[in-house]
N, C-alpha and C positions, 0 to 999 in steps of 0.2 A: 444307760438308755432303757433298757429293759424293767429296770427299778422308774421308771418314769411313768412310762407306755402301762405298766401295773396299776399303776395309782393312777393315772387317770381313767383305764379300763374301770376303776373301782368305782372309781367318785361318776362316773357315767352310768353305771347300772344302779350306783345311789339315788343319782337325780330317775330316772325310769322305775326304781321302787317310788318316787315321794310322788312320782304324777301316778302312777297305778293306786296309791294309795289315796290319794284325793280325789279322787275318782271315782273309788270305792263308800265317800264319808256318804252316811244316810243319817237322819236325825228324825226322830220318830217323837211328837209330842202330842198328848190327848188333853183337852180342855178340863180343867175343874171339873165339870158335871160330868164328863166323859162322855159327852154328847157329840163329839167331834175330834178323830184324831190325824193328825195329818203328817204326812211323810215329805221329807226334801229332801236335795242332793248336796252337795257341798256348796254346789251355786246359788243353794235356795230355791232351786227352781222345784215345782210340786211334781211330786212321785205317787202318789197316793195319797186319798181322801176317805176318809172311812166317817157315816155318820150314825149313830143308835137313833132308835124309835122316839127320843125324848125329845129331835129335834123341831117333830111338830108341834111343840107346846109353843117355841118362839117366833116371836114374831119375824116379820123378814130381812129389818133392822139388826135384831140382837142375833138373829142366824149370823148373818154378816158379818157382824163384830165380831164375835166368837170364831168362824174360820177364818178372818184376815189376823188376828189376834195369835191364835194357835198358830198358825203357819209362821208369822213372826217370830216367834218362841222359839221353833222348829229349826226356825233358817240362821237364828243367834244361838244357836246349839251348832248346826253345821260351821257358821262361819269362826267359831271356838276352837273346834275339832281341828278342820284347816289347818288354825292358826300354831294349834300346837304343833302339827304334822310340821309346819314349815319353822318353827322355832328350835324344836329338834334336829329337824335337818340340819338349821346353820349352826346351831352349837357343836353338831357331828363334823360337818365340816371346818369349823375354826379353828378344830381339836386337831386336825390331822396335819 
């Protein structure tokens, strides 16, 4: 029973590492011209917006484009990260 109560103890502080750690993914990506770099969280959801002085050359279209563009990139980078965090997990747990 103790050898039980262990191993689930484990694989429960397993699963509270894999949500602390998803929680922790940021994904940080800057445009081509580096006119725009923007930050997300694992959900995608924006963290930070960072724009250089180059963005007043574009118009209010290709601004647009350029951060829904970036932040796309950003949020396909977090949802990667995730996806490893959670693919690891279950190969960690299949193994045990």
């Amino acid at each position: 029973m103790d050898e039980l109560e262990d191993r689930v103890r484990r694989q429960l502080n397993r699963i509270r590492d894999l949500g602390d750690q998803m929680t922790a993914v940021r994904a940080r990506e800057t445009s081509p011209d580096g006119e725009v770099t923007v930050v997300v969280d694992g959900n995608g959801a924006l963290c930070d917006l960072e724009f250089s002085e180059g963005i007043s050359r574009l118009s209010p279209q290709d601004f647009g484009q350029l951060v829904v563009t970036t932040a796309a990139r950003a949020a396909q980078r977090a949802f990667a990260e995730r996806g490893d965090l959670v693919t690891a997990f279950n190969e960690e747990m299949a193994g045990r």
